[in-house]
C-alpha positions as CSV (number, residue, x, y, z in Angstrom):
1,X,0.0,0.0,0.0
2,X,1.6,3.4,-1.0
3,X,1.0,6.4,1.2
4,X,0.3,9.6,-0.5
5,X,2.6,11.6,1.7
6,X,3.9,11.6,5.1
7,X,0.6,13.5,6.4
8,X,-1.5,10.8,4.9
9,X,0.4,8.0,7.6
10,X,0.5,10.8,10.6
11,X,-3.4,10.8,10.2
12,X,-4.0,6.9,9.8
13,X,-1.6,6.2,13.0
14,X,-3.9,8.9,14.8
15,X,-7.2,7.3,13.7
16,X,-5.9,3.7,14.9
17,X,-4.9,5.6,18.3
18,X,-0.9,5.1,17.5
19,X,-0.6,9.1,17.4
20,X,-0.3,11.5,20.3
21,X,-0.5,15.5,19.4
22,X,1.7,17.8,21.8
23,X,0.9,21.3,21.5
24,X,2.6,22.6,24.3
25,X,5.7,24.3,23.4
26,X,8.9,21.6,23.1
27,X,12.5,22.8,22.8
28,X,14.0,20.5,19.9
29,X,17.5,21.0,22.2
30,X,17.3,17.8,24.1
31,X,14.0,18.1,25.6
32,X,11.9,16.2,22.5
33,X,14.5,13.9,22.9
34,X,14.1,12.9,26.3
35,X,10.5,12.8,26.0
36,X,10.6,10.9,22.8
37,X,13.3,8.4,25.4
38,X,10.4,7.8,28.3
39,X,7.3,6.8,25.8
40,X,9.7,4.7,23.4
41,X,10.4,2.5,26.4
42,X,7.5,2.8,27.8
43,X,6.4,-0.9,26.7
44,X,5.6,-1.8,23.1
45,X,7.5,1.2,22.2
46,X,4.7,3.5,23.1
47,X,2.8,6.0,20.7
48,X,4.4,7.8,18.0
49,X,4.5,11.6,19.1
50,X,3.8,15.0,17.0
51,X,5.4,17.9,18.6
52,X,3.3,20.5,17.2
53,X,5.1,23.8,18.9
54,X,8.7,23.5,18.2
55,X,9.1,27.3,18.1
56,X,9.8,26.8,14.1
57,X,7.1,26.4,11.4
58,X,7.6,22.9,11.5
59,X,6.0,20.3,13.4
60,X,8.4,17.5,14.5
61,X,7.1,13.9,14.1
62,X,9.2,11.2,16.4
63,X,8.7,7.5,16.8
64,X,7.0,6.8,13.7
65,X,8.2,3.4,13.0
66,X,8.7,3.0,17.2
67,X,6.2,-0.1,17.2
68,X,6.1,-3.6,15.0
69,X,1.8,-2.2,14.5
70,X,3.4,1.0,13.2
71,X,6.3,-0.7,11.3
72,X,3.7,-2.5,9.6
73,X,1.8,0.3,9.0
74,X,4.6,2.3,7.0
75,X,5.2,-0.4,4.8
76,X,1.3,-1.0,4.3
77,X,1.0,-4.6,5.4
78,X,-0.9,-6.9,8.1
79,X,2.9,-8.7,9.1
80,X,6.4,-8.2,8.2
81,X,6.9,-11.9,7.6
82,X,3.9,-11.3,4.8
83,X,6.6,-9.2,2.9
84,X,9.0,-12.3,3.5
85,X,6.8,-14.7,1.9
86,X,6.1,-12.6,-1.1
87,X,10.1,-12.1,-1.7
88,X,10.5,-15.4,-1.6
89,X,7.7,-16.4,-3.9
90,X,9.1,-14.1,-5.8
91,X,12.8,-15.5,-5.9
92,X,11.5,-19.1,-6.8
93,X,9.6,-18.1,-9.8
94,X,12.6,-16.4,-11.1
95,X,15.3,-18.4,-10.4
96,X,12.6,-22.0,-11.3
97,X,13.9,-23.6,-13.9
98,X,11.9,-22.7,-17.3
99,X,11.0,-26.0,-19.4
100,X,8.6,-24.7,-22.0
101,X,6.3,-21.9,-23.4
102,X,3.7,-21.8,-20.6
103,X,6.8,-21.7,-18.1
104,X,8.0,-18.3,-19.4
105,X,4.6,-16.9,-20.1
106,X,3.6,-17.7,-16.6
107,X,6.6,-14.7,-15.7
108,X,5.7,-12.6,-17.9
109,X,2.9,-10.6,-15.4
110,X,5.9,-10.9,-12.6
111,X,8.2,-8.9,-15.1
112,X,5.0,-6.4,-15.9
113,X,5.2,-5.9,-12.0
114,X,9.1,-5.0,-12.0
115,X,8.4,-2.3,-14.4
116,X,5.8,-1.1,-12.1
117,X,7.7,-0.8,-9.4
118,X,11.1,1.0,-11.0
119,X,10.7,4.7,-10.0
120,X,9.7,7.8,-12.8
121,X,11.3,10.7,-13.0
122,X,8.2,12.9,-13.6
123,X,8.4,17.0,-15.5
124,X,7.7,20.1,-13.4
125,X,8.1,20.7,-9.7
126,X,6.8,18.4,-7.3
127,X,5.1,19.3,-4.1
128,X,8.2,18.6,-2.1
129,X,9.2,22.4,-4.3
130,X,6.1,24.2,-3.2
131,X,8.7,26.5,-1.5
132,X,12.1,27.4,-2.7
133,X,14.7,28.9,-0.3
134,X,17.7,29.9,-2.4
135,X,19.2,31.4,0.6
136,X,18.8,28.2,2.7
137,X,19.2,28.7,6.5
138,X,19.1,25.3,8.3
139,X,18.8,26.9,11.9
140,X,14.8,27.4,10.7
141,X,14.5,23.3,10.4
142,X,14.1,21.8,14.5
143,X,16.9,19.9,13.9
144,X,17.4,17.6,17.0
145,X,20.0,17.6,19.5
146,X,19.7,14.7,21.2
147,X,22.1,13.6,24.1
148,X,23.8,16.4,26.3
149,X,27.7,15.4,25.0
150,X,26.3,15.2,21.4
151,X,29.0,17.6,18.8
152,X,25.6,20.0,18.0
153,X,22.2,19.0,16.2
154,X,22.3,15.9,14.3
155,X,19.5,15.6,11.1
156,X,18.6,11.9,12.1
157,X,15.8,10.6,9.4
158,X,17.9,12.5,6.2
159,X,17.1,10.2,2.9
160,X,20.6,11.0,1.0
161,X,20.9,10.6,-2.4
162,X,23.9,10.6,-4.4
163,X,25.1,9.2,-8.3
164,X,27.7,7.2,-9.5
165,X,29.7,10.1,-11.8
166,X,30.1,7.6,-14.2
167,X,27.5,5.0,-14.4
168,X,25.0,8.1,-13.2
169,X,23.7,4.9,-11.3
170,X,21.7,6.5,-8.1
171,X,22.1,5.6,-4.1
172,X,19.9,6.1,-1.4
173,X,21.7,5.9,1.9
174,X,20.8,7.0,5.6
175,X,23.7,8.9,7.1
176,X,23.3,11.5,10.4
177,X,24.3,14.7,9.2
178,X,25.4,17.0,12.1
179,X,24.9,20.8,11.5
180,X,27.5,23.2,11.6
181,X,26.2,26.9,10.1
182,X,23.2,27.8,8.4
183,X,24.4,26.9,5.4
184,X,26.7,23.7,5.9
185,X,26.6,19.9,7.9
186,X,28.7,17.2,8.1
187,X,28.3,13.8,6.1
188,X,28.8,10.8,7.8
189,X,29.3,7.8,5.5
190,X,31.3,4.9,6.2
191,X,34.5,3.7,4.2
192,X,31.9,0.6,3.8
193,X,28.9,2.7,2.1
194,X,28.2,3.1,-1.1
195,X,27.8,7.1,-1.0
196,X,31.7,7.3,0.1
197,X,32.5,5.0,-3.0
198,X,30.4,7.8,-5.1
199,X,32.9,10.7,-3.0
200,X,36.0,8.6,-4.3
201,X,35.4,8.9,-7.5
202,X,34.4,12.4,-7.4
203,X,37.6,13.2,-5.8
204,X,39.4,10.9,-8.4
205,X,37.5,13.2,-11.0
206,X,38.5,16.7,-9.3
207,X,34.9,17.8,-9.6
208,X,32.2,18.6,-7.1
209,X,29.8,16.2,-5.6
210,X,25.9,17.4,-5.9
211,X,23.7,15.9,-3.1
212,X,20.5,16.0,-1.9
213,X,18.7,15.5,1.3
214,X,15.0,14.7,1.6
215,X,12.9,14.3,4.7
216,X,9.6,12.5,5.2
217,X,7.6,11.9,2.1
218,X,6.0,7.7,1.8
219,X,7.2,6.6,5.1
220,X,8.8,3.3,3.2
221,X,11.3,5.8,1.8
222,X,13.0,6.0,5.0
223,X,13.1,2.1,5.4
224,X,14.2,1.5,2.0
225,X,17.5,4.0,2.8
226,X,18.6,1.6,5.6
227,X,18.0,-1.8,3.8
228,X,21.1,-3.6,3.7
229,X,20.8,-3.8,-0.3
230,X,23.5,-4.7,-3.1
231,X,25.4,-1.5,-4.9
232,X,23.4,-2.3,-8.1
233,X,19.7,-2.3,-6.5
234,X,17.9,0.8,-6.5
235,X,16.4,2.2,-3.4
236,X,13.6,3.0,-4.8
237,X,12.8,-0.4,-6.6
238,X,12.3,-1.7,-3.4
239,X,10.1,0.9,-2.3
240,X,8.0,0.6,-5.3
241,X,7.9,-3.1,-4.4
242,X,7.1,-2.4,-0.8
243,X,3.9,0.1,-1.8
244,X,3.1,-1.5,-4.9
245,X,3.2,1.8,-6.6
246,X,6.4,3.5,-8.5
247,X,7.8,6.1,-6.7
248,X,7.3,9.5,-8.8
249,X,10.8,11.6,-8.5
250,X,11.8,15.4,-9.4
251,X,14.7,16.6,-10.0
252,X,16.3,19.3,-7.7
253,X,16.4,22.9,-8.4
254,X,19.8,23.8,-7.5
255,X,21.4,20.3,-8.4
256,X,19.8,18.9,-11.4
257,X,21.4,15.9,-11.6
258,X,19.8,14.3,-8.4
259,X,16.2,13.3,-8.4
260,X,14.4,13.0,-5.0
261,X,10.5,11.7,-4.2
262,X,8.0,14.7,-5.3
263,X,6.1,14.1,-2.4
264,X,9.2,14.6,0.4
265,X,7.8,17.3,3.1
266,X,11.3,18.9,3.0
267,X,14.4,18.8,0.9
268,X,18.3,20.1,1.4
269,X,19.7,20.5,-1.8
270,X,23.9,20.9,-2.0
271,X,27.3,19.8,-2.6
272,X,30.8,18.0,-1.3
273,X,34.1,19.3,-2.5
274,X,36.4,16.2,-2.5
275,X,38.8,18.8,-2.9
276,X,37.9,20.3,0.8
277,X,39.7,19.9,3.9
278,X,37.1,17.4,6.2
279,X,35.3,18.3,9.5
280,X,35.9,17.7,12.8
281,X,32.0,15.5,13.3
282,X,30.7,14.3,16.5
283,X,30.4,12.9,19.3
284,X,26.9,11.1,18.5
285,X,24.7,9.2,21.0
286,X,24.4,6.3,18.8
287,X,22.3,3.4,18.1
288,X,24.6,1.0,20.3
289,X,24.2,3.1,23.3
290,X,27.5,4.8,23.6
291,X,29.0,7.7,21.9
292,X,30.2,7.2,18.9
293,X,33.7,9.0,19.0
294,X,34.5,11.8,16.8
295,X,36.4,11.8,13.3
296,X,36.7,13.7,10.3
297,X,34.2,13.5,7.8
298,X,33.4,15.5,4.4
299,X,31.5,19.0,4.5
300,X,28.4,19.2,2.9
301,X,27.2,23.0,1.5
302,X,23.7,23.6,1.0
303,X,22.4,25.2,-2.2
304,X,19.2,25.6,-1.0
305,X,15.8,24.2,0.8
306,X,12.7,23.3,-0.7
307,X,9.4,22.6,1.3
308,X,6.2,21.4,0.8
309,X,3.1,23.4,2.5
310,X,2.8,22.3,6.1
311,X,5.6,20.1,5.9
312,X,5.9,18.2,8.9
313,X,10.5,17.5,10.2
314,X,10.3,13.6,10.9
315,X,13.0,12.3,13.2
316,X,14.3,9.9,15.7
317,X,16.8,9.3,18.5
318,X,19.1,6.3,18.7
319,X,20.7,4.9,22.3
320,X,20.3,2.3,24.5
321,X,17.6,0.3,23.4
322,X,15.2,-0.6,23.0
323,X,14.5,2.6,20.6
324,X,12.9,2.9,17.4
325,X,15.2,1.4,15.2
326,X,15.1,-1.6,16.4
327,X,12.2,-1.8,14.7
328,X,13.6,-0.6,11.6
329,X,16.3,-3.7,12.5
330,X,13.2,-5.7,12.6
331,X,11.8,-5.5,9.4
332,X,14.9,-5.8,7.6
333,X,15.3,-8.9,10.0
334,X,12.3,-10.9,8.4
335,X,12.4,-9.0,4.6
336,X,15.8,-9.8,3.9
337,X,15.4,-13.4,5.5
338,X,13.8,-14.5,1.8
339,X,17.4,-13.7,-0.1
340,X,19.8,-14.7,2.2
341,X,17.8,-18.4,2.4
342,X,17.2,-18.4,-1.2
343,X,20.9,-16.9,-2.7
344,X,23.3,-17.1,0.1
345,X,22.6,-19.7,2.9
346,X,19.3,-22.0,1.6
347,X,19.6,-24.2,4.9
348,X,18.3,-21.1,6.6
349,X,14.6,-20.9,8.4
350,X,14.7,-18.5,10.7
351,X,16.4,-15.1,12.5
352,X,16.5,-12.9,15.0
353,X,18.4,-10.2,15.6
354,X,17.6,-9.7,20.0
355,X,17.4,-5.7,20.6
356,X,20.4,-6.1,23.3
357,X,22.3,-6.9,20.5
358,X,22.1,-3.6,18.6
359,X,21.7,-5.0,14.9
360,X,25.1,-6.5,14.4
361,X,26.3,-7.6,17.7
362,X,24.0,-10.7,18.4
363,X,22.2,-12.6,15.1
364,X,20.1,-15.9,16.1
365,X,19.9,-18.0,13.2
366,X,18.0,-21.1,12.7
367,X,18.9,-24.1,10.1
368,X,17.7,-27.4,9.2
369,X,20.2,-29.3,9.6
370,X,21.4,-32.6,7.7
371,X,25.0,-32.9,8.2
372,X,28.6,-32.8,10.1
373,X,30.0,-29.6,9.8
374,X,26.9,-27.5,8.4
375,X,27.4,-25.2,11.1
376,X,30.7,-24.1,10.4
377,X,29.6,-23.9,6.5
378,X,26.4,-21.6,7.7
379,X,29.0,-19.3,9.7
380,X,31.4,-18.5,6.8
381,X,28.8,-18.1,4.0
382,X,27.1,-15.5,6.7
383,X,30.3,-14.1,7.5
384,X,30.3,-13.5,3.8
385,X,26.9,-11.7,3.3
386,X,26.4,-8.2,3.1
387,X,26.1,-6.5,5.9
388,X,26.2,-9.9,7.9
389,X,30.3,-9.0,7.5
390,X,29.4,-6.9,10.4
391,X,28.2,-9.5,12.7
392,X,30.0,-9.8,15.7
393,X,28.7,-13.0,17.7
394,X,26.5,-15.6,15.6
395,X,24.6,-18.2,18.0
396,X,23.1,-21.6,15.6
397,X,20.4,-23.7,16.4
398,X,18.3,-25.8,14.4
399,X,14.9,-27.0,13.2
400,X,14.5,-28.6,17.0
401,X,13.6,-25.1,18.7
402,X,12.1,-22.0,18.2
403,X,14.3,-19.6,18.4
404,X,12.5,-16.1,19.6
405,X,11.7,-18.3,22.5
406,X,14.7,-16.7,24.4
407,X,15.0,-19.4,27.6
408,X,14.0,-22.9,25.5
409,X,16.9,-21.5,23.2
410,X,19.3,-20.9,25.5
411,X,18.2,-24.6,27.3
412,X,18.7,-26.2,24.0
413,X,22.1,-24.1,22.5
414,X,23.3,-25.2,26.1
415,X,22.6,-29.0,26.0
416,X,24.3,-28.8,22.7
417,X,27.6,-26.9,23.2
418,X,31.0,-28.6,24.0
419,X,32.4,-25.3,25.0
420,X,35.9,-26.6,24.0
421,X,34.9,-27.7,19.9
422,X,31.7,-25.8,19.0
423,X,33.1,-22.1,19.6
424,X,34.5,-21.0,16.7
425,X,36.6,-17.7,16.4
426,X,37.7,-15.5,13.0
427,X,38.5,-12.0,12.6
428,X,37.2,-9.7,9.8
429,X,35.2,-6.6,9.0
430,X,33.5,-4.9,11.9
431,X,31.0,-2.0,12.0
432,X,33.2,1.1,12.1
433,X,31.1,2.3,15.6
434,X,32.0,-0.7,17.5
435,X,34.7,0.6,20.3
436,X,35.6,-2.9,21.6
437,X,37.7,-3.6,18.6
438,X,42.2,-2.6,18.7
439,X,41.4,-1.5,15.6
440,X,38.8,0.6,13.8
441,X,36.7,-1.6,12.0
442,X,38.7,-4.6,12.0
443,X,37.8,-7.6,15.4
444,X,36.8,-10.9,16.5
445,X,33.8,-12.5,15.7
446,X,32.3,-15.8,17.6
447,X,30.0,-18.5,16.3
448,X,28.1,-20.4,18.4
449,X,27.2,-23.5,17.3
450,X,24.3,-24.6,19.6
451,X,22.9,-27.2,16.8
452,X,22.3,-31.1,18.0
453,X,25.8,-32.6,17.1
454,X,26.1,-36.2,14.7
455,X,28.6,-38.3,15.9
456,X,31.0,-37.1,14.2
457,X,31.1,-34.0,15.7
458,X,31.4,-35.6,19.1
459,X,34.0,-35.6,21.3
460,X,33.9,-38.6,23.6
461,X,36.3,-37.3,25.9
462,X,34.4,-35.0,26.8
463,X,31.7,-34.8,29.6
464,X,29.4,-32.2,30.9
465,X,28.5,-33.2,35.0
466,X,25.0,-32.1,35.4
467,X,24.1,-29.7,38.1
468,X,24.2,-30.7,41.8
469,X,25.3,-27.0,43.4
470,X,22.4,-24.7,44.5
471,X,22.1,-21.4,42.6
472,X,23.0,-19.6,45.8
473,X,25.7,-21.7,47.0
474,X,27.4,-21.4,44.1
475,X,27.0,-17.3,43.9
476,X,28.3,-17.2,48.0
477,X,31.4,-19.6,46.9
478,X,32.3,-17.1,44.1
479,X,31.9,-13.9,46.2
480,X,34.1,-15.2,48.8
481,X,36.7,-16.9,46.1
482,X,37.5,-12.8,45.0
483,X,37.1,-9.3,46.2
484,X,37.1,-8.8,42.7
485,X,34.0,-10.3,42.0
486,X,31.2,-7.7,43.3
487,X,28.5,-9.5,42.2
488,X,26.8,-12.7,40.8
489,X,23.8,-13.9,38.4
490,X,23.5,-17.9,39.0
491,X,19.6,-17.4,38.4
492,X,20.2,-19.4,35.0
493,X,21.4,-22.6,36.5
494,X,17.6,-22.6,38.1
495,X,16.5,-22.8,34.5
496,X,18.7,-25.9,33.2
497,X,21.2,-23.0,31.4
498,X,24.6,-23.4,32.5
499,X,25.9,-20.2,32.0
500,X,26.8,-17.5,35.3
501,X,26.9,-13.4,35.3
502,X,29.9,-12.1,37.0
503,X,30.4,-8.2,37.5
504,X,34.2,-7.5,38.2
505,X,36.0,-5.1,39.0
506,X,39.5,-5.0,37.3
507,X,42.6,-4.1,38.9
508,X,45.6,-5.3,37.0
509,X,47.0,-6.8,33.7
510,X,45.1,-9.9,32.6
511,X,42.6,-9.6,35.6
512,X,39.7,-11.3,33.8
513,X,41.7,-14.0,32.4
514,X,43.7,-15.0,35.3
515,X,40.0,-14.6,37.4
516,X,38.0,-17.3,35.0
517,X,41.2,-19.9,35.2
518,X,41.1,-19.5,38.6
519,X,37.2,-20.1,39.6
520,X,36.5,-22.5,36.4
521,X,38.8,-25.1,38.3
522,X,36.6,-25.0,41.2
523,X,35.1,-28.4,41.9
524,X,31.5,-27.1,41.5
525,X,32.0,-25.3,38.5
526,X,32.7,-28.3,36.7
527,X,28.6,-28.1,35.3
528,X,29.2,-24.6,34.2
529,X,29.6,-24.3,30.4
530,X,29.9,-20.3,30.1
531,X,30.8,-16.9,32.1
532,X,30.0,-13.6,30.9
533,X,32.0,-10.9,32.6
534,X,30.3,-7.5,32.5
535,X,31.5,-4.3,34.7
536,X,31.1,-4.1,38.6
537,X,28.8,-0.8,37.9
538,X,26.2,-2.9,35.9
539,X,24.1,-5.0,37.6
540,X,24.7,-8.8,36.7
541,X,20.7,-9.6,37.5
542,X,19.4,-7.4,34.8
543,X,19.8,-9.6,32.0
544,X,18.7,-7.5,29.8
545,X,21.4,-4.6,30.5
546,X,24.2,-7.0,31.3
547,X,23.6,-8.5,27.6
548,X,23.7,-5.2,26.0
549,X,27.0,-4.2,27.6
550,X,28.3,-7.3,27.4
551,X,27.9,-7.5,23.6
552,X,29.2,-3.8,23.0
553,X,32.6,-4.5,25.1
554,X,33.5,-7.9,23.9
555,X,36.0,-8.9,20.9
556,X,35.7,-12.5,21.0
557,X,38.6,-13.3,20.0
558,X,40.7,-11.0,22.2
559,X,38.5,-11.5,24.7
560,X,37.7,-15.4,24.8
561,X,39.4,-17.7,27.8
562,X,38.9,-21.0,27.9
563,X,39.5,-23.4,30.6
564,X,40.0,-26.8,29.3
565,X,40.3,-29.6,32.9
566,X,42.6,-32.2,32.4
567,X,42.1,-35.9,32.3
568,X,39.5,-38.7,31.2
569,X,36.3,-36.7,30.7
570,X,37.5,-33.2,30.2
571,X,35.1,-30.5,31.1
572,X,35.4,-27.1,29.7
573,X,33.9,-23.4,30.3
574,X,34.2,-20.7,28.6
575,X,35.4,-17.3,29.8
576,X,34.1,-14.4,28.1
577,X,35.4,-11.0,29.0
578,X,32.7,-8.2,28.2
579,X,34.1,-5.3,30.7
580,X,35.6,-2.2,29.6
581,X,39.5,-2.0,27.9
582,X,41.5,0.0,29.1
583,X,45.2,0.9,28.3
584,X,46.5,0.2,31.9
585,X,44.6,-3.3,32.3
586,X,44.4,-4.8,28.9
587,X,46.8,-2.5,26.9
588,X,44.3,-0.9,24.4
589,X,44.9,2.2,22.9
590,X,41.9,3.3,21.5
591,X,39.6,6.2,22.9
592,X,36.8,4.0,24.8
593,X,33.0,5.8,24.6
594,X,30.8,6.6,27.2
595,X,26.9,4.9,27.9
596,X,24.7,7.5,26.9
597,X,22.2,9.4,29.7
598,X,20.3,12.6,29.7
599,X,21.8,15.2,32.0
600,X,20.2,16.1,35.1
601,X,19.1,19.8,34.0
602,X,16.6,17.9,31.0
603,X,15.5,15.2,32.9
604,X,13.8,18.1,35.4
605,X,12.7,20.4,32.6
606,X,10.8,17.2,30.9
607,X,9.5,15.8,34.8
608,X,8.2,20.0,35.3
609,X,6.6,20.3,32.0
610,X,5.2,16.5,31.9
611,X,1.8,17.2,33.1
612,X,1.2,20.0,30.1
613,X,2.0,17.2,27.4
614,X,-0.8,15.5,27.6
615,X,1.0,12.1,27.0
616,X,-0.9,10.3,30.2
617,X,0.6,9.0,33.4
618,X,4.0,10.0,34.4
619,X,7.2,8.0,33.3
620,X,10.4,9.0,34.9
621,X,13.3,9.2,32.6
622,X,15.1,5.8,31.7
623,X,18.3,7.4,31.9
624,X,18.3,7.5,35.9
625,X,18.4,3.4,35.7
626,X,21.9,4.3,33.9
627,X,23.2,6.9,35.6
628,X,25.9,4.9,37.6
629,X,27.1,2.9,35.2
630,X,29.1,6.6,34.0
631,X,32.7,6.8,33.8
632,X,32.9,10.2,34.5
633,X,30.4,13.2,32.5
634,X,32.6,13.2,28.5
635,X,31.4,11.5,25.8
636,X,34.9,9.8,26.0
637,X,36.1,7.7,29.1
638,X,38.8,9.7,30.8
């Protein structure tokens, strides 16, 4: 289903009570933010919010997609795993084999429907060009700023489009733009993205790079920027294919070349100079939940700023989660499921990407398995997929569990795993904002193989003792083996899951490592499989936090210790050290973020002003469950 405009979905998510109205006024410094941060976790992401009195002349629409009803609802269908089974309909009747004449006619109305979807450049101005400001001034847009340590206002929804100089082939790309003047931002694409591939060969070319930036429009134009697609696929293909409608384009008035969606509520037209020093960009509060660390990036002028008539700013914030885009992670969870089965990895059935796991960090996949070894062939062709390049720890099961039933998972991955054989470790790509890595970009990755083993995948020698220790004997023997330890989850051994919290406190070289040999001899151990190792400021019982840091401070590789017992059965556990590097302790060298948190001045401006919004009951800021776990008040760790 295609929406006519960005107004026509604000309306339909009020109608189906998904839609709350503030008219009181809002400052778009921090304040929208923090509201925006209470009602997103407020359970099943709360309602989407239009801040109505922004003290600009546009309204400011957040949490749009902040629900899977309103994810849906974007990209016009009852289910996201509706969208799933129509691309992978799709994929067999293409890739069928075709015998004879009825075969091929049979795809001829399939190959009608490509056609309908492939975007139109249409003549004339589109309503996104109702207004033209030739001397653009950003400051007049309520550009967000988020978190109190972020580098200035950040544009957070932009839909950036850029061409190929040669091919003229076009990109849509979703990249936070941070604003500098009236007249200029910064442009943050990744080495990895094909927007900076466009900026190459513009700079190779010695000529200038024309942009353009629109804002709100279909709300499946937003979704489509983020989708992990190949260079050669346009954008707007898959939007067509999403609304089941072409999308109509115009081209920009100060930068011809670049075409953007004639329905877009607001549009920043401009350039890059390869030949320009870069900016100094950030910090952000990003979508893993820390800052993500300045760096220089290129400078993007603006030409000038076309609007449509009671265009409406749309916008999010990204941090610890759960936030909006972990629904946006969501549906690319269950559309992109189709190809990766169907091209890439056919043994596939299911995934889930668990919000604690920011996107990359943590992917649950599900195969049906027929053979010795199809793990390890699973990992490496995953390792090997897109974006999937990115993903840090990859946990397997198979066709005898469901996997987005968290603690029957984690029961069965368990009664599977030989800690010693079936954790694999590799380096390789990593997403440029993950801090745990020595090196930008670069890290361990783990695999997980949690599948039922054949027999040849068995080690005999090896024997798991099942559990005799209490839960709480076993937490009172480790808080007396070490001051170091400050605290203890056992819960899990209650549940048949072998696996302990610990929250330590480091204070020398090699801390962790020497601390899991140490208490994985114990005698009572001997049934424990796995320890995750999070900071003594987090709180090990909160499963839900613990996992989140844990997954953002872990390199596997680096950061795997395994303790191996000796004789006839060996037991094994696995030590894995998710705390915080530091130069002193573990001899890293990189600049290590901070967790974001609103700052106390906000958090009292929203709690004053609550009662005016009209939102409903009060909800105290999440941040305060967070505030603790701070090293200190800079977006960088001193």
């Amino acid at each position: 289903m295609a929406w006519k405009d960005q107004q026509a979905f604000i309306e339909a998510l009020e109608k189906n009570g998904e839609l709350i109205r503030i008219k009181t006024y809002v400052d778009p410094h921090l304040e929208i933010a923090e509201i925006t941060d209470r009602v997103s976790k407020s359970g099943g992401g709360g309602k989407a919010l239009l801040f109505e009195n922004t003290g600009t002349d546009f309204p400011v629409l957040m949490n749009g997609y902040g629900s899977e009803k309103r994810m849906c609802m974007a990209l016009g269908v009852d289910s996201l795993d509706a969208i799933a089974r129509e691309i992978e309909d799709l994929f067999k009747l293409l890739s069928s084999p075709k015998e004879n004449i009825l075969d091929k006619l049979r795809l001829l109305p399939k190959l009608g429907q490509f056609a309908s979807w492939m975007p139109k450049i249409i003549n004339g101005k589109g309503a996104c060009q109702e207004f033209v400001l030739l001397n653009p001034d950003l400051n007049k847009i309520p550009v967000l700023t988020c978190w109190p340590k972020d580098g200035g206002p950040f544009i957070t929804l932009p839909v950036i489009h850029t061409k190929d100089p040669e091919t003229n082939s076009r990109n849509v790309g979703m990249y936070r733009m941070q604003v500098f003047s009236a007249d200029m931002t910064g442009m943050h694409w990744h080495k990895h993205k094909v927007s900076a591939k466009h900026f190459n060969a513009y700079k190779k070319a010695g000529i200038k790079m024309p942009v353009a930036v629109s804002l709100g429009g279909d709300p499946v134009y937003a979704y489509s920027a983020t989708a992990p697609l190949p260079e050669n696929v346009d954008e707007y293909m898959l939007a067509g294919f999403l609304r089941k409608k072409k999308v109509e384009l115009v081209r920009c008035i100060t930068q011809p070349e670049i075409e953007v969606p004639a329905d877009a509520d607001i549009v920043i037209e401009g350039y890059v100079d390869p030949a320009e020093d870069l900016i100094w960009e950030g910090p952000f509060g990003d979508h893993t939940g820390y800052y993500s660390l300045p760096d220089w990036y290129p400078r993007f002028h603006v030409t000038a700023i076309t609007h449509k008539k009671n265009a409406i700013y749309p916008a999010t914030i990204v941090g610890i989660p759960p936030q909006e885009d972990a629904w946006l992670g969501k549906a690319t969870e269950r559309i992109f499921l189709a190809p990766i089965k169907m091209t890439m990895v056919p043994e596939i059935m299911d995934m889930d990407m668990p919000i604690e796991g920011v996107f990359h960090n943590l992917v649950i996949t599900k195969i049906n398995k027929e053979y010795a070894g199809q793990g390890q062939k699973v990992m490496n062709a995953m390792w090997g997929a897109g974006q999937m390049m990115f993903n840090k720890i990859l946990v397997l099961a198979d066709q005898g569990i469901t996997i987005q039933a968290y603690r029957e998972l984690a029961q069965y991955v368990f009664a599977n795993l030989n800690p010693a054989t079936d954790i694999s470790f590799s380096t390789g790509p990593m997403d440029v904002l993950d801090h745990s890595c020595s090196k930008l970009g670069f890290g361990g990755k783990m695999c997980i193989d949690g599948t039922k083993k054949m027999n040849e995948e068995q080690e005999e020698d090896y024997a798991c003792p099942v559990i005799t220790i209490s839960a709480a004997s076993l937490k009172a023997l480790l808080l007396n083996h070490s001051t170091a330890i400050r605290n203890v989850n056992t819960s899990l051994l209650d549940l048949d899951i072998p696996c302990i919290v610990v929250a330590v406190e480091k204070n020398k070289p090699g801390h962790v490592r020497e601390l899991h040999l140490s208490i994985a001899a114990l005698s009572p151990m001997a049934s424990i499989k796995m320890v995750l190792y999070v900071e003594h400021t987090v709180d090990p019982n909160d499963l839900a936090t613990s996992l989140w840091r844990f997954c953002n401070n872990l390199d596997p590789k680096r950061d795997g210790f395994l303790f191996k017992s000796s004789g006839f059965p060996y037991t094994a556990c696995m030590g894995l050290d998710g705390t915080r590097k530091t130069k002193e302790f573990d001899n890293f060298q990189r600049d290590w973020p901070n967790i974001i948190v609103a700052d106390p001045a906000t958090i009292e401006k929203v709690n004053k002003k609550w009662s005016q919004l009209g939102i409903g009951d009060f909800l105290p800021s999440p941040s305060l469950k967070y505030k603790d776990q701070l090293y200190g008040e800079e977006a960088v760790v001193q």
